[in-house]
C-alpha angles and dihedrals in degrees: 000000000000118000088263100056084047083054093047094050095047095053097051086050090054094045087048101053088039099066094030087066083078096053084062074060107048093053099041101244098143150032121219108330102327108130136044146210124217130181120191113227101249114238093024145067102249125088122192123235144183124268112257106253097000110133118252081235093066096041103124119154102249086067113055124091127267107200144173122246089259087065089253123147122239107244113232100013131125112288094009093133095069126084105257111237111287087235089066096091079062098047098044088056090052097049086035086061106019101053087176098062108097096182143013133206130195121185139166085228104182100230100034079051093049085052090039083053091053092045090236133137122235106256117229096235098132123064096226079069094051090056108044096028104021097225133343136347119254141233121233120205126260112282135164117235117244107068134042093285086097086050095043096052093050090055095051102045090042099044105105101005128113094217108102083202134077117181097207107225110269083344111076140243130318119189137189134189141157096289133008099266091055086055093052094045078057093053096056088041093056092058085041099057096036097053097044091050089047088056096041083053095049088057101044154317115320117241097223116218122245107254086231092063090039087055087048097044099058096041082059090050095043098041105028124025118076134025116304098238091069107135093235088056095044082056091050088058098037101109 
């Protein structure tokens, strides 16, 4: 890759986590400025983030924050004189050890939270879950934000599992997918998911889905709905 094509790259990721921070908005996946949306710059080991505390509002891409896989700011670079996001220990671990993942998402989502605060996984009892998650959403140990624990919960409980989502345990979801966008559209399915099988549980016992239809459910998903030239399903062929 030359040093403009670097450049080029750099810049579309920026653009692009700047404006999908609004997306968090219009689906009501946050308050204040409490979540965040990362994309790693594809052919290279940096990934851009948003700056901690800074208002959705405010959000341009020339501010947000180009980093290493160590978490490390880019001296020198646009919007390097502000703090990263305090969640970017987390996302540097997950890109360091899941070179797949394009994009991560944290919120403070207001159901996923409510399941993340009773330690409970999100049962696959609808069949919108078995096809973007394959079965039920997971919960991630208990971690302290500040340093990669957050990162390193995410990537246990996610390696080898087909869910694109983790509720970290009394914290909320995190969610990863091939670019940065696919990890926002989980996002919003995530909340989606969480707050119609609380209220399916407060009225009643759950009907659990048999895993063979699960299984069927999300290869359908995966393989056949949509166009081919998804990005999800580009990444699937890509050797």
């Amino acid at each position: 890759m030359t040093s403009a094509e670097l450049q080029a790259a750099i810049d579309a990721v920026r653009a692009d986590t700047a404006a999908l921070h609004a997306q968090l908005v219009r689906y009501n996946l946050i308050v204040w400025t409490g979540g965040n949306v990362s994309g790693r710059v594809p052919g290279a080991d940096l990934f851009v983030i948003k700056p901690s505390g800074v208002s959705y509002d405010d959000l341009a891409p020339e501010n947000m924050i180009l980093c290493d896989l160590n978490g490390n700011v880019v001296p020198g670079t646009p919007g390097s004189d502000r703090s990263p996001s305090s969640d970017t220990a987390a996302h540097a671990y997950v890109y360091r050890n899941m070179p797949g993942v394009g994009g991560v998402v944290h919120t403070h989502s207001t159901f996923a939270v409510a399941w993340a605060a009773r330690g409970e996984e999100i049962p696959c009892v609808i069949t919108a879950m078995a096809d973007e998650f394959g079965g039920p959403i997971p919960i991630g140990p208990f971690a302290i934000i500040g340093d990669d624990s957050i990162g390193r919960g995410i990537v246990e409980t996610l390696t080898g599992h087909r869910s694109r989502a983790v509720l970290m345990q009394n914290h909320g979801p995190f969610t990863i997918g091939v670019s940065a966008k696919d990890a926002v559209k989980a996002a919003v399915m995530v909340e989606d998911v969480a707050r119609t099988v609380h209220f399916a549980r407060e009225a009643g016992p759950l009907i659990p889905i048999p895993q063979e239809a699960i299984d069927r459910l999300y290869d359908r998903y995966q393989n056949v709905y949509g166009q081919s030239t998804d990005a999800r399903r580009d990444a699937e062929e890509t050797p």
